[in-house]
C-alpha positions as CSV (number, residue, x, y, z in Angstrom):
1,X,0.0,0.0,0.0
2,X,1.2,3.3,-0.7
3,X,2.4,5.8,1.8
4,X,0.0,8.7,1.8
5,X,2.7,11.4,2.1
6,X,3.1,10.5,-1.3
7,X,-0.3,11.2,-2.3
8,X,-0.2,13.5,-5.8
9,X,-0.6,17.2,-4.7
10,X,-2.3,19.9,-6.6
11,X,-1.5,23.6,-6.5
12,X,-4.1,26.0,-6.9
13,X,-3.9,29.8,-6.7
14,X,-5.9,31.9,-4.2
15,X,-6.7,35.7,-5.3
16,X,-5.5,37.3,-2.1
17,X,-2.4,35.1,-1.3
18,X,-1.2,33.6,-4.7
19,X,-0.1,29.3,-4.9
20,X,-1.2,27.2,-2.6
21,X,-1.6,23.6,-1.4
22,X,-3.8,21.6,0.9
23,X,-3.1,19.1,2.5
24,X,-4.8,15.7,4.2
25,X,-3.3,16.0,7.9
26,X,-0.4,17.8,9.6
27,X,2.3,15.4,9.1
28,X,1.3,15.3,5.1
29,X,1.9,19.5,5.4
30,X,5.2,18.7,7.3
31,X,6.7,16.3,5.2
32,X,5.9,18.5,2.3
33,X,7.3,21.9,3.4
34,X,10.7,19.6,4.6
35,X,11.1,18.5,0.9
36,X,10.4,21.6,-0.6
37,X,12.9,23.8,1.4
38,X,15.7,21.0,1.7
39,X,15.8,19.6,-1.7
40,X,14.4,22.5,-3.6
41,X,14.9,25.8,-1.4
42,X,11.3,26.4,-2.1
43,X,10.1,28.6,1.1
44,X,6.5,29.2,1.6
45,X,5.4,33.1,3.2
46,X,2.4,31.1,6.0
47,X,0.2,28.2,6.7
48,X,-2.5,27.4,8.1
49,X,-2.6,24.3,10.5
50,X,-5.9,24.1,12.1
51,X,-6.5,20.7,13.5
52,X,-10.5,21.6,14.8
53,X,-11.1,22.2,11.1
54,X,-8.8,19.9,9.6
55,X,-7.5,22.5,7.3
56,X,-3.7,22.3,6.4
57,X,-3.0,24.8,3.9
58,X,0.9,26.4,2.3
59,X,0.6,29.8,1.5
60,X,3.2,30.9,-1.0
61,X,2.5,34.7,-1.4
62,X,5.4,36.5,-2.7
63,X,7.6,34.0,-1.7
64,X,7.1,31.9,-4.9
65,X,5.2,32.6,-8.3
66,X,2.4,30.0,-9.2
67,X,4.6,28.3,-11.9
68,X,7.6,27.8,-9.2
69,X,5.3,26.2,-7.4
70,X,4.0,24.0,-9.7
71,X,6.8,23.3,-11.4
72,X,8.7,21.7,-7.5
73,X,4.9,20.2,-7.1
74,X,5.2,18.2,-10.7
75,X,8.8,17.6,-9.6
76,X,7.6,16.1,-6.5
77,X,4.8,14.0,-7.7
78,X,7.2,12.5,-10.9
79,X,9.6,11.1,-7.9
80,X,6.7,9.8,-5.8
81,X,4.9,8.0,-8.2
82,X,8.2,6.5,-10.5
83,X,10.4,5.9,-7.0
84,X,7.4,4.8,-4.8
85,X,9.4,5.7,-1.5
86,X,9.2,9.5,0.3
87,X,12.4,11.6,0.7
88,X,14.8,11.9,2.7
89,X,14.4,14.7,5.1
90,X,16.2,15.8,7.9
């Protein structure tokens, strides 16, 4: 069975605060933001990580342009799905 950290991630663009992603749980946002700053120095600008709601959302901003974004997300999803194991992460 596959992990679900590896679970194919979809960026979408808000109108007020540019790309972002949600996510299924905390630890799915975690492992996410680990592998996007350590192997792709891809910084988001907030989150939100509201466990009464269930609502785990990256916030890019200015930090990153929609395409940057989607282009470490595609990146991301390739490895997942052709590797089948999660990164490495500090």
């Amino acid at each position: 069975m596959q992990n679900y950290l590896m679970s194919q991630l979809t960026v979408k663009s808000d109108p007020d605060w540019g790309a972002m992603i949600k996510f299924i749980d905390w630890e799915h946002m975690d492992y996410i933001d680990d592998v996007c700053t350590e192997h792709f120095d891809l910084d988001y600008d907030f989150k939100i990580d509201d466990d009464e709601e269930e609502r785990y959302i990256i916030y890019f901003n200015e930090k990153a342009t929609l395409a940057e974004v989607q282009r470490v997300i595609n990146q991301i999803n390739e490895f997942h799905l052709k590797s089948e194991v999660i990164y490495e992460t500090i």
